[in-house]
PyMOL Python script that loads the backbone (N, CA, C, O; Angstrom):
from pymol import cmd

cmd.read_pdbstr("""\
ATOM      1  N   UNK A   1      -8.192   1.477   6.708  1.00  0.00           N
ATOM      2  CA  UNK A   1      -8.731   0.746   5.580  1.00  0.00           C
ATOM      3  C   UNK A   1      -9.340   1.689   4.551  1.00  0.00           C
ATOM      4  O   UNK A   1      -9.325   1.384   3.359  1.00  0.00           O
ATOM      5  N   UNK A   2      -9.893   2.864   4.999  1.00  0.00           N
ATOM      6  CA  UNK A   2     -10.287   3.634   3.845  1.00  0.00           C
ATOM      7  C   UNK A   2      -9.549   4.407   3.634  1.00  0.00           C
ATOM      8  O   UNK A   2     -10.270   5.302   3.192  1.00  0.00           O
ATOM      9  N   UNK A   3      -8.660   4.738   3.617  1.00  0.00           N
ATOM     10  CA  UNK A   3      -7.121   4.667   3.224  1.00  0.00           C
ATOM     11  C   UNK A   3      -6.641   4.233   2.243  1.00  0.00           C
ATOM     12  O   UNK A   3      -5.960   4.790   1.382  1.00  0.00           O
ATOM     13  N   UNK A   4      -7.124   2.795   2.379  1.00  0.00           N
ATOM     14  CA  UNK A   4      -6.171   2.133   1.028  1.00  0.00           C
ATOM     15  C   UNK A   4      -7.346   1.994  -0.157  1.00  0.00           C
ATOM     16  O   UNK A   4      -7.049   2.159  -1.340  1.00  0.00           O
ATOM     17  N   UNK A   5      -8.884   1.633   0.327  1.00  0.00           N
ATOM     18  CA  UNK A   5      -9.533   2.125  -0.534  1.00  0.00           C
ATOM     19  C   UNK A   5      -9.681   3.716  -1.443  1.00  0.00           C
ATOM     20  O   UNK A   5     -10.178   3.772  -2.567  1.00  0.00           O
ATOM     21  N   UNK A   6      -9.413   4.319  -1.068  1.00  0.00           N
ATOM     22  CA  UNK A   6      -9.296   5.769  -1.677  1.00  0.00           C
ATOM     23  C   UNK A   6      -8.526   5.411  -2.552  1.00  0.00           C
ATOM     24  O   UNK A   6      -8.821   5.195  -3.727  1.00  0.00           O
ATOM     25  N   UNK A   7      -7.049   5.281  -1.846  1.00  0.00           N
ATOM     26  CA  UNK A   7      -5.404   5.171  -2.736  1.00  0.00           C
ATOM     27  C   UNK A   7      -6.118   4.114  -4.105  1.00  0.00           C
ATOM     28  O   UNK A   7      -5.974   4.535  -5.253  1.00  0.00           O
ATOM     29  N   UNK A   8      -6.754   2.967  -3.912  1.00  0.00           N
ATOM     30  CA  UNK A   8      -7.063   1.937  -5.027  1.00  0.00           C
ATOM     31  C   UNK A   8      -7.686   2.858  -5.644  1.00  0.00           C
ATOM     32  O   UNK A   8      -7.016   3.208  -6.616  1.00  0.00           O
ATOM     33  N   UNK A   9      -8.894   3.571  -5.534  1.00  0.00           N
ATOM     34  CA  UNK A   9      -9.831   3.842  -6.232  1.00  0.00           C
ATOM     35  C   UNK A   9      -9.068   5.207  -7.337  1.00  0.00           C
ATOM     36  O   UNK A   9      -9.146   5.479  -8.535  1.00  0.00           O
ATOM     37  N   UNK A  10      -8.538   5.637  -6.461  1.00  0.00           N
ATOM     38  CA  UNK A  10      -7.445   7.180  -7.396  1.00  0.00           C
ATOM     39  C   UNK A  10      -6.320   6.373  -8.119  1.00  0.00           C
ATOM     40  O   UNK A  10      -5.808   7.108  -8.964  1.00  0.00           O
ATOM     41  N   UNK A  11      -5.779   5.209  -8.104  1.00  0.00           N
ATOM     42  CA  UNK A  11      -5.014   4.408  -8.949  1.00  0.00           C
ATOM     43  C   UNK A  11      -5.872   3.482 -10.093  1.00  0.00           C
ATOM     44  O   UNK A  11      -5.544   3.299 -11.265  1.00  0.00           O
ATOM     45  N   UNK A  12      -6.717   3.111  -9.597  1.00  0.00           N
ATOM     46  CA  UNK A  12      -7.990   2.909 -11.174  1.00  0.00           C
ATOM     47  C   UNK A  12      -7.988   3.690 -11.863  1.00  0.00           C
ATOM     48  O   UNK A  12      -7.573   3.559 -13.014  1.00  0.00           O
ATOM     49  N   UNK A  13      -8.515   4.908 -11.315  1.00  0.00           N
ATOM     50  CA  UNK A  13      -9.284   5.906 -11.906  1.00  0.00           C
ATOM     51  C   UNK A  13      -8.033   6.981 -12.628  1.00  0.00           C
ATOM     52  O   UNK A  13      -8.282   8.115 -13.036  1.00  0.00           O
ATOM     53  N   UNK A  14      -6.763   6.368 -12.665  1.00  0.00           N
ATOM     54  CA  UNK A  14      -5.931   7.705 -13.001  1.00  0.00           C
ATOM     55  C   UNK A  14      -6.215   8.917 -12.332  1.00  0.00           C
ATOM     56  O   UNK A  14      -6.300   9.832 -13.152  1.00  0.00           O
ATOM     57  N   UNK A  15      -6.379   9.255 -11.266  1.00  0.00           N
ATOM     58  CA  UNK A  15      -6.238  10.594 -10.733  1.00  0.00           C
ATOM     59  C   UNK A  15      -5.106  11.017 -10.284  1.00  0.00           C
ATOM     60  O   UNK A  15      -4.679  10.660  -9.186  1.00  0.00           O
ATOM     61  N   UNK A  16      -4.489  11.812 -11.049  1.00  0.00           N
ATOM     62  CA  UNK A  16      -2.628  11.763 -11.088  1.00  0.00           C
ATOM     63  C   UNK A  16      -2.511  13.070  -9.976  1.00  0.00           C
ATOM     64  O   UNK A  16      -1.314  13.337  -9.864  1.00  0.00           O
ATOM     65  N   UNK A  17      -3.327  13.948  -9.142  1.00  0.00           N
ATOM     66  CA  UNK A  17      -2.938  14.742  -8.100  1.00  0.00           C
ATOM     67  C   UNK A  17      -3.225  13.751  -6.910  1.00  0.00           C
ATOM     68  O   UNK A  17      -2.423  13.877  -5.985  1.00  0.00           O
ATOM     69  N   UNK A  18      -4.160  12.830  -6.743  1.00  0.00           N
ATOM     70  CA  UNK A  18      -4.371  12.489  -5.488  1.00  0.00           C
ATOM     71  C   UNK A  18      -3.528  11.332  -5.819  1.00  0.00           C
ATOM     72  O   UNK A  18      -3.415  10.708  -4.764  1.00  0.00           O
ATOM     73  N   UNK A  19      -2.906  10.755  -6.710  1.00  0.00           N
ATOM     74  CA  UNK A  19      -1.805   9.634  -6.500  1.00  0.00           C
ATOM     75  C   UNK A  19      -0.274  10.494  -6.407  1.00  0.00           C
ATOM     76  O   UNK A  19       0.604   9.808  -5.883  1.00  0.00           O
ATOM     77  N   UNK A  20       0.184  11.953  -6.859  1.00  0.00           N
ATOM     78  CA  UNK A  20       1.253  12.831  -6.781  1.00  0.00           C
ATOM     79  C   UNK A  20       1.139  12.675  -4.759  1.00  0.00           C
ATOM     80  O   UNK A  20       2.089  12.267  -4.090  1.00  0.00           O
ATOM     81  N   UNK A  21      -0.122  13.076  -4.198  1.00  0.00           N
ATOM     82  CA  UNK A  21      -0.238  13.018  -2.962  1.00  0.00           C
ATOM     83  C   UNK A  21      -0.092  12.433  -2.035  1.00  0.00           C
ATOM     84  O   UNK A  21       0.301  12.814  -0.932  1.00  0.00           O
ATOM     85  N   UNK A  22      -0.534  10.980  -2.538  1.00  0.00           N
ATOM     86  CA  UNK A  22      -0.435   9.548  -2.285  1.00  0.00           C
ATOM     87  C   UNK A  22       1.453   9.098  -2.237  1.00  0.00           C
ATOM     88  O   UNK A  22       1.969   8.651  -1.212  1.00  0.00           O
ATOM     89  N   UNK A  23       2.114   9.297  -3.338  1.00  0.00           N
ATOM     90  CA  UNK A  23       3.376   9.217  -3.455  1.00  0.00           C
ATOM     91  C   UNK A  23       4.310   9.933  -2.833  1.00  0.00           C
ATOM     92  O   UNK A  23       5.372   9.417  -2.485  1.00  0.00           O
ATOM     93  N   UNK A  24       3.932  11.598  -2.554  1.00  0.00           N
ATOM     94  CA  UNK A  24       4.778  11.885  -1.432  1.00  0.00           C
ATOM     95  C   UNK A  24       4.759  11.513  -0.242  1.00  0.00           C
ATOM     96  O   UNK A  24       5.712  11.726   0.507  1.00  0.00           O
ATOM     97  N   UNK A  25       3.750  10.938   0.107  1.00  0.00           N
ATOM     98  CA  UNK A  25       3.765  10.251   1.543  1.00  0.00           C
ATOM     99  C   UNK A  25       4.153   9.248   1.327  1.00  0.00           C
ATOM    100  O   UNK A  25       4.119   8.833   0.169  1.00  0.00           O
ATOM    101  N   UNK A  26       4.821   8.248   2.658  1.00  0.00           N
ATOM    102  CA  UNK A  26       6.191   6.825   2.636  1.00  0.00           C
ATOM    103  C   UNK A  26       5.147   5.765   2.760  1.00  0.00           C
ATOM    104  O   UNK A  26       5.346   4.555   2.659  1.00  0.00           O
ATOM    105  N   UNK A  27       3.853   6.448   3.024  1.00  0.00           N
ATOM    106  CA  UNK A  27       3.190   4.489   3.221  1.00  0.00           C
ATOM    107  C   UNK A  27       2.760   4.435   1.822  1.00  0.00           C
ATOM    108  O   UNK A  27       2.486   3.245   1.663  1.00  0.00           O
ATOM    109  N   UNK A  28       2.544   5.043   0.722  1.00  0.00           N
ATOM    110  CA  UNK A  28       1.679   4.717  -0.368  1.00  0.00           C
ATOM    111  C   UNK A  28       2.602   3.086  -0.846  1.00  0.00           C
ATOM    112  O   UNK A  28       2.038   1.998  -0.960  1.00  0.00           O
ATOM    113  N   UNK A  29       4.062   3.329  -1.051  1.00  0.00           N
ATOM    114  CA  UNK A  29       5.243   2.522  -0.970  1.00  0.00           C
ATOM    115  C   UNK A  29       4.493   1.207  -0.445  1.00  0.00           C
ATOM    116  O   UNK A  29       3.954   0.299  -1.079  1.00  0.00           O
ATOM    117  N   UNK A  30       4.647   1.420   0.950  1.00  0.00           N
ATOM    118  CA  UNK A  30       4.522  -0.180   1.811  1.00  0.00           C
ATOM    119  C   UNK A  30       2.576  -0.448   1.332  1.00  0.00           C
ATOM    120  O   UNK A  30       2.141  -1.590   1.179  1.00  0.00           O
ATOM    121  N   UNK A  31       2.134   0.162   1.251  1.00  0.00           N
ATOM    122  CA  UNK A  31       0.726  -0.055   0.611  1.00  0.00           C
ATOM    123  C   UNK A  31       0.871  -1.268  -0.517  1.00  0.00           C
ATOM    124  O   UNK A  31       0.588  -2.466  -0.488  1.00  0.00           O
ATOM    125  N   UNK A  32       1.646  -0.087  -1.878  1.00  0.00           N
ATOM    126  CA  UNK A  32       1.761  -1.238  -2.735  1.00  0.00           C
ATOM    127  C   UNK A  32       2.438  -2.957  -2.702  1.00  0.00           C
ATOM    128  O   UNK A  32       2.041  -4.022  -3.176  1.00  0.00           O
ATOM    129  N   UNK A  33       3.371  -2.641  -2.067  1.00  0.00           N
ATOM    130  CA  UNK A  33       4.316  -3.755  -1.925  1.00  0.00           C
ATOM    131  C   UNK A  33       3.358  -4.393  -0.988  1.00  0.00           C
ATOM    132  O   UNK A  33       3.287  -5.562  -1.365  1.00  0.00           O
ATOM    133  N   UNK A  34       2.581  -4.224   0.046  1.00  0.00           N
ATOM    134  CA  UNK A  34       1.309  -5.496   0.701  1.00  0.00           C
ATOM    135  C   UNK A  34       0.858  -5.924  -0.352  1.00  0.00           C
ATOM    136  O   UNK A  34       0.678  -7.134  -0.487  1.00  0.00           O
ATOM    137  N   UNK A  35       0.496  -4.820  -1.589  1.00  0.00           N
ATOM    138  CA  UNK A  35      -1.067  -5.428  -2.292  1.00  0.00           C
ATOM    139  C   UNK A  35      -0.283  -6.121  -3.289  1.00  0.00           C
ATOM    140  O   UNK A  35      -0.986  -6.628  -4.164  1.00  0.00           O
ATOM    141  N   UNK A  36       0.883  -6.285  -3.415  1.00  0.00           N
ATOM    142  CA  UNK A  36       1.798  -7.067  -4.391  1.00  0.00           C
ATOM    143  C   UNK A  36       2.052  -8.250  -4.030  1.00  0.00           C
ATOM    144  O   UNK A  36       2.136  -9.148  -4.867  1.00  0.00           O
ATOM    145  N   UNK A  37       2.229  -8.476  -2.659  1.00  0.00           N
ATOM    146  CA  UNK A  37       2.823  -9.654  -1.919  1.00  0.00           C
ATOM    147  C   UNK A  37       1.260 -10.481  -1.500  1.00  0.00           C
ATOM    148  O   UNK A  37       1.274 -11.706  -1.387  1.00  0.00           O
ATOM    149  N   UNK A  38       0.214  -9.852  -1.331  1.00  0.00           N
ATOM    150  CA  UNK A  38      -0.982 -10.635  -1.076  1.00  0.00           C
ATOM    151  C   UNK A  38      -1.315 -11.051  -1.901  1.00  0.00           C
ATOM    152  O   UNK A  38      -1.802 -12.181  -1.955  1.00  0.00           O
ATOM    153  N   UNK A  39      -1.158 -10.226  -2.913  1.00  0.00           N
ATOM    154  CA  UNK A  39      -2.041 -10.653  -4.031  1.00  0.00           C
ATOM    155  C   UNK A  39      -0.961 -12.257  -4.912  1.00  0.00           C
ATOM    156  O   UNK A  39      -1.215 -13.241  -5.608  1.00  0.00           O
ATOM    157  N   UNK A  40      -0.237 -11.864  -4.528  1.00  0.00           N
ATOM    158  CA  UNK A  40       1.019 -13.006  -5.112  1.00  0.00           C
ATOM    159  C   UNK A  40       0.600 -14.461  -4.582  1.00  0.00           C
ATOM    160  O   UNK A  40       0.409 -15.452  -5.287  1.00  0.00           O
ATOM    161  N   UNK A  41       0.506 -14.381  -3.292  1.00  0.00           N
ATOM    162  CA  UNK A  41       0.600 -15.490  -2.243  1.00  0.00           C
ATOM    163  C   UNK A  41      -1.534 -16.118  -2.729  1.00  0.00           C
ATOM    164  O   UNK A  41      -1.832 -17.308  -2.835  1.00  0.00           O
ATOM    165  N   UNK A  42      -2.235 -15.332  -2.854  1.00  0.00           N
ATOM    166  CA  UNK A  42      -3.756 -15.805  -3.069  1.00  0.00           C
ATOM    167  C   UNK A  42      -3.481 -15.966  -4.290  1.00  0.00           C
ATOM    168  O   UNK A  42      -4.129 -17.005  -4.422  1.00  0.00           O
ATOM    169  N   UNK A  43      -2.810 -15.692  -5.856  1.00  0.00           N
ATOM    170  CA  UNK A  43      -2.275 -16.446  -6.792  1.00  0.00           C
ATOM    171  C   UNK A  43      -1.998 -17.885  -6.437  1.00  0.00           C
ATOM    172  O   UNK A  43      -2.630 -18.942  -6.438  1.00  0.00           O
ATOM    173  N   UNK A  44      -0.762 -17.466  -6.127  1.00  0.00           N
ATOM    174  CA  UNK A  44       0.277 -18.881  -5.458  1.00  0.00           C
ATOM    175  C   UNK A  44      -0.769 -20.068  -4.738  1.00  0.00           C
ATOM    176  O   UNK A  44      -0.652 -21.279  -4.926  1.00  0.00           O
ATOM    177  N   UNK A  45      -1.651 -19.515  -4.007  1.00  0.00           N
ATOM    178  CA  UNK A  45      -2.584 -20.641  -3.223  1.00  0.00           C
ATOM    179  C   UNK A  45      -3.712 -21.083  -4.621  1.00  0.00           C
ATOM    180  O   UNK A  45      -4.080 -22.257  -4.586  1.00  0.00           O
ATOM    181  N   UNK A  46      -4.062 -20.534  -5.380  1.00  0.00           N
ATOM    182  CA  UNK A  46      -5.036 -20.860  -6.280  1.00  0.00           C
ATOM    183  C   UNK A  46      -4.280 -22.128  -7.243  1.00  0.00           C
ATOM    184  O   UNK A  46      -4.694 -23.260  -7.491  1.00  0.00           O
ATOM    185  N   UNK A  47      -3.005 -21.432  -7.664  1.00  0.00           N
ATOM    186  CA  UNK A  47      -1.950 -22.211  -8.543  1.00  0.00           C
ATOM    187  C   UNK A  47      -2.532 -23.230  -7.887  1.00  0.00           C
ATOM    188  O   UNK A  47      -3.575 -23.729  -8.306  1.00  0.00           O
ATOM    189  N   UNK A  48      -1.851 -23.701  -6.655  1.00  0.00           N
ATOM    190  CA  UNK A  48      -1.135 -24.653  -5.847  1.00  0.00           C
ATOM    191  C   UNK A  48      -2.318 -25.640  -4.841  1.00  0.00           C
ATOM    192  O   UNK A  48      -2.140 -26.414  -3.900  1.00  0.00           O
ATOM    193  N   UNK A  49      -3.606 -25.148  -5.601  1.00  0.00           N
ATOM    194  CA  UNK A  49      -4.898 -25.835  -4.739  1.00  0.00           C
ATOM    195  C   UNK A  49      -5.082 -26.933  -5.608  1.00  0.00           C
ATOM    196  O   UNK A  49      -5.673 -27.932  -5.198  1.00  0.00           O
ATOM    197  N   UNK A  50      -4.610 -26.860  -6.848  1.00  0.00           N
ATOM    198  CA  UNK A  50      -5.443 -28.513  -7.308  1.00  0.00           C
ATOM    199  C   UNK A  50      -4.518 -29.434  -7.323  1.00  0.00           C
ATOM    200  O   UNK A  50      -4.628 -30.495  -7.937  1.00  0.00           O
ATOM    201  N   UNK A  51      -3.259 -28.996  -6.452  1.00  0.00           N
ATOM    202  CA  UNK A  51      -2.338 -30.337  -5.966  1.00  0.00           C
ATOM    203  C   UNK A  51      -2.797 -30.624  -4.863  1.00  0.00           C
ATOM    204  O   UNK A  51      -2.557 -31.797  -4.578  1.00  0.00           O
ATOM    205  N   UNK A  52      -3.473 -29.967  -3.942  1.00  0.00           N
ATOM    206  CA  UNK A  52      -3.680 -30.362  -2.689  1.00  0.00           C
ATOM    207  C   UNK A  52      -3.453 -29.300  -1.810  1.00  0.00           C
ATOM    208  O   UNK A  52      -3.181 -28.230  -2.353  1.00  0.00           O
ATOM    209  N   UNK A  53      -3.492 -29.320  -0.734  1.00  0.00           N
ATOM    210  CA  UNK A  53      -3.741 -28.328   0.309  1.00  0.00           C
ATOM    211  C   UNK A  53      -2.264 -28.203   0.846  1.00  0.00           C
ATOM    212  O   UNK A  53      -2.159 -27.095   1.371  1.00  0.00           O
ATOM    213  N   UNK A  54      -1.322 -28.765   0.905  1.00  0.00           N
ATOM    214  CA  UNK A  54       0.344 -29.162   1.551  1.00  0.00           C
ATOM    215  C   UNK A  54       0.851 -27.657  -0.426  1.00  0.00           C
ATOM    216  O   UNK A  54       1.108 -26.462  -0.277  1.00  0.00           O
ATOM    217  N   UNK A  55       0.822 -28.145  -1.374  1.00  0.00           N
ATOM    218  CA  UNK A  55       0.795 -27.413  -2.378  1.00  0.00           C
ATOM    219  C   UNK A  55       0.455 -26.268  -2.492  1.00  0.00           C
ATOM    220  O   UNK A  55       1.174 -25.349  -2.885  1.00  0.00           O
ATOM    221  N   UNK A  56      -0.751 -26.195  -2.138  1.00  0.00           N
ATOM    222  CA  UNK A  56      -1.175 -24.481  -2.172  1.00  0.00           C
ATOM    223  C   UNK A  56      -0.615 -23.863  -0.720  1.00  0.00           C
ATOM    224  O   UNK A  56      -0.956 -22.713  -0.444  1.00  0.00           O
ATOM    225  N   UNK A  57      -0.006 -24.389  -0.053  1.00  0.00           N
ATOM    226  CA  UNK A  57       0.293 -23.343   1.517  1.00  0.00           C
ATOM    227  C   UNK A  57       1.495 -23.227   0.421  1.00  0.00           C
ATOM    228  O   UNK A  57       1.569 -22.275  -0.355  1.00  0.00           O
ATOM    229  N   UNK A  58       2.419 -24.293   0.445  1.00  0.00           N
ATOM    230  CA  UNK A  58       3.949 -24.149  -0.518  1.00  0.00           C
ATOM    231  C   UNK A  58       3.741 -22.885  -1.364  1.00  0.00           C
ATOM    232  O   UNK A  58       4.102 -21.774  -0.977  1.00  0.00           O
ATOM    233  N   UNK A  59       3.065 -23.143  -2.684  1.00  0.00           N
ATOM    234  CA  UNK A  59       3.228 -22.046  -3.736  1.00  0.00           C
ATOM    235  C   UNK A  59       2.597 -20.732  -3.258  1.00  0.00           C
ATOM    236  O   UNK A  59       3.054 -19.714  -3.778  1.00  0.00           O
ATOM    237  N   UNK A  60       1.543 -20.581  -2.277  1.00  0.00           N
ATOM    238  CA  UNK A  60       1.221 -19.426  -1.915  1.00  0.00           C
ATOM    239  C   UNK A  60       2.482 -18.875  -1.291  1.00  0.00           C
ATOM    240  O   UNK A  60       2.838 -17.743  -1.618  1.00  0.00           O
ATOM    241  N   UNK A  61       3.211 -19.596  -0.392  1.00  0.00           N
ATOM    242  CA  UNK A  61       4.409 -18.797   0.166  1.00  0.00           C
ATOM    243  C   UNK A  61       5.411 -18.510  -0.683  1.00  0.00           C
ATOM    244  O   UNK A  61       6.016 -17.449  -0.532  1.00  0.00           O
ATOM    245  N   UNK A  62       5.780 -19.449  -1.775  1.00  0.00           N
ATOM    246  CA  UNK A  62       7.042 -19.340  -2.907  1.00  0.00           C
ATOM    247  C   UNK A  62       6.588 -18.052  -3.231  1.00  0.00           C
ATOM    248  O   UNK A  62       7.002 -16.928  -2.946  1.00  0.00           O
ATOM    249  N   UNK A  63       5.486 -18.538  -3.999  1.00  0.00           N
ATOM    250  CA  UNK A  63       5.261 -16.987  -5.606  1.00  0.00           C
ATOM    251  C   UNK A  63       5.588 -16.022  -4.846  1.00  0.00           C
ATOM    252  O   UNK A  63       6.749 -15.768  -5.165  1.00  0.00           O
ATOM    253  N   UNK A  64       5.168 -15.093  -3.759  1.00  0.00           N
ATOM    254  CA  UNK A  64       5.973 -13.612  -3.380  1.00  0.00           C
ATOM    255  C   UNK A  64       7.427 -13.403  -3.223  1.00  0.00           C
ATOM    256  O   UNK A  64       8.057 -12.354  -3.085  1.00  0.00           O
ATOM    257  N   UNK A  65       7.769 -14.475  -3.267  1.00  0.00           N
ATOM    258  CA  UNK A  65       9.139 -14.043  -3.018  1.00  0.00           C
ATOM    259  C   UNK A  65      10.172 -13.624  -4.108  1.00  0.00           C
ATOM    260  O   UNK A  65      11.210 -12.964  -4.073  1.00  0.00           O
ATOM    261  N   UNK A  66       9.405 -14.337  -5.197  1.00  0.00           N
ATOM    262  CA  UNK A  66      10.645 -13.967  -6.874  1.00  0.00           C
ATOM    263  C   UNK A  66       9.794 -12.654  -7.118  1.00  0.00           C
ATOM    264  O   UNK A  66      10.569 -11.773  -7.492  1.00  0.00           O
ATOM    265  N   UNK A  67       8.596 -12.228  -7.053  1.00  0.00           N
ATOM    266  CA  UNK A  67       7.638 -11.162  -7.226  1.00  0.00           C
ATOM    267  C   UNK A  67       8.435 -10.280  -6.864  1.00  0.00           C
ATOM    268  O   UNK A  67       9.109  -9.510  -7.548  1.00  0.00           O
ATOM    269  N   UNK A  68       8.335 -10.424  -5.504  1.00  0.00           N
ATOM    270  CA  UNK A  68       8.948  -9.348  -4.663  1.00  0.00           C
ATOM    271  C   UNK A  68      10.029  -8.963  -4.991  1.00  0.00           C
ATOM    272  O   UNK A  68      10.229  -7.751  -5.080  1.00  0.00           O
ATOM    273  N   UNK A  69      11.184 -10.025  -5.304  1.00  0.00           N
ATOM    274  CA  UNK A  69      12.948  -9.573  -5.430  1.00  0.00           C
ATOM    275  C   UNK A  69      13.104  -9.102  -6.820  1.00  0.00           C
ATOM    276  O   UNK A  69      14.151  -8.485  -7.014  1.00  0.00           O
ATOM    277  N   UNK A  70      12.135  -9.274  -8.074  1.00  0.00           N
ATOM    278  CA  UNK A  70      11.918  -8.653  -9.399  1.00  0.00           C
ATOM    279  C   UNK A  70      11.609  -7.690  -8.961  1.00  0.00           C
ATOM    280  O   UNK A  70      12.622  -6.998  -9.064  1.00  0.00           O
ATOM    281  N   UNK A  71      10.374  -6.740  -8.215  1.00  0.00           N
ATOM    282  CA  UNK A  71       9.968  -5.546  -8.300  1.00  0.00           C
ATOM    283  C   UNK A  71      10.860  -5.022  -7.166  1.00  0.00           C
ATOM    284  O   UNK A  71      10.605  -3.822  -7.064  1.00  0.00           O
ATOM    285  N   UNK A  72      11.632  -5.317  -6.420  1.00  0.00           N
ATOM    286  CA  UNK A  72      12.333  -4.692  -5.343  1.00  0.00           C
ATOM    287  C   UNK A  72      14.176  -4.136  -6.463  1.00  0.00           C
ATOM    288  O   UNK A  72      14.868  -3.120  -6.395  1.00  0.00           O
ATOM    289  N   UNK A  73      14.329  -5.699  -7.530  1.00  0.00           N
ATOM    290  CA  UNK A  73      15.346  -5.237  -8.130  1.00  0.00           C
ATOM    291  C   UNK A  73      15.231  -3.998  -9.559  1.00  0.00           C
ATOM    292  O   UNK A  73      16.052  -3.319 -10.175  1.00  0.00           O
ATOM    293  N   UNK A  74      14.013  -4.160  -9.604  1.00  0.00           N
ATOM    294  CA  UNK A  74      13.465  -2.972 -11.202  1.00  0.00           C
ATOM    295  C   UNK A  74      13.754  -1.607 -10.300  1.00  0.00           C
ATOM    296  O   UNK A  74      14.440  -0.710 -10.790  1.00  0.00           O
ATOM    297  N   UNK A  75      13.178  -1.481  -8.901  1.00  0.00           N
ATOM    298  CA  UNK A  75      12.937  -0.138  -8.324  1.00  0.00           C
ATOM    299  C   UNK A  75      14.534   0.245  -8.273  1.00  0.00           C
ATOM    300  O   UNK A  75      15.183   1.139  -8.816  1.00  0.00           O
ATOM    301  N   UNK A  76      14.905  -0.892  -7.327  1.00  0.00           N
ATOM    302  CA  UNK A  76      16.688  -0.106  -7.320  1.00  0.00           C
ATOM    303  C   UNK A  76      17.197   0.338  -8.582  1.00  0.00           C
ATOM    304  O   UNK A  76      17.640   1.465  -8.803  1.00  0.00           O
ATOM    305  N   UNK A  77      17.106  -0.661  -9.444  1.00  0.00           N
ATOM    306  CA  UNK A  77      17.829  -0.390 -11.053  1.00  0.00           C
ATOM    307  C   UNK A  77      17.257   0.898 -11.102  1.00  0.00           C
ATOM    308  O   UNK A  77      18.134   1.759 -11.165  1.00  0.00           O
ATOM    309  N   UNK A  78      16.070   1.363 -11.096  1.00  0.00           N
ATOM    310  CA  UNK A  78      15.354   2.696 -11.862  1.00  0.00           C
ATOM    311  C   UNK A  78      16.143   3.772 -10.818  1.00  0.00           C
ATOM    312  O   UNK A  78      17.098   4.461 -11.176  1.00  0.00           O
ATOM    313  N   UNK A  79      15.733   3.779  -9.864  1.00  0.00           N
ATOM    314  CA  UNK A  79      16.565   5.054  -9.077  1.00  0.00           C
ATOM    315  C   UNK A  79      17.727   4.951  -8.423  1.00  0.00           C
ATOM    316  O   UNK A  79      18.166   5.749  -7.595  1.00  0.00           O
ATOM    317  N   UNK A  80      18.346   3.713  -8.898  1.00  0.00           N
ATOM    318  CA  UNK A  80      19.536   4.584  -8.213  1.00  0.00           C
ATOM    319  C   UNK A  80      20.539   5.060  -8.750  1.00  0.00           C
ATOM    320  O   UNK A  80      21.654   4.974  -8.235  1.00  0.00           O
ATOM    321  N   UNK A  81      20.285   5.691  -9.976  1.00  0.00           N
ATOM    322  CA  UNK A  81      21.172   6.743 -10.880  1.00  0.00           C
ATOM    323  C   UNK A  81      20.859   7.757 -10.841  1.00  0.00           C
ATOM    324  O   UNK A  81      21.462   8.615 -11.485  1.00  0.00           O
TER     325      UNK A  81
END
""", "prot")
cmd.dss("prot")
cmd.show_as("cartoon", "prot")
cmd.util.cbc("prot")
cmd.orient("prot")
């Protein structure tokens, strides 16, 4: 956990050696993509709370998934040329 606090705090703060550091290692990757997909789904449940509680489980689970397949399809597009 202080782990990913560091990584947040050097991605606020622009610190472009300890995020160069952060990026050569493979979890910084699965780091972001959690804090993309959580953060999607506690969206999705907020959306989806003033329909009711059956609503917010629904849209909390929908919203990550177009999130996800947009930022999963931008990454391929960008590198794989």
């Amino acid at each position: 956990m202080d782990e990913a606090k560091t990584f947040f705090r050097a991605l606020l703060a622009g610190d472009a050696p300890a995020l160069e550091r952060w990026l050569d290692d493979g979890r910084a990757a699965a780091l972001c993509l959690g804090a993309v997909l959580v953060g999607g789904a506690c969206y999705g449940a907020v959306i989806g709370a003033w329909r009711g509680e059956l609503q917010a489980l629904f849209t909390a689970t929908k919203l990550p998934l177009p999130t996800g397949q947009s930022l999963g399809g931008t990454t391929f597009a960008a590198f794989s040329s």
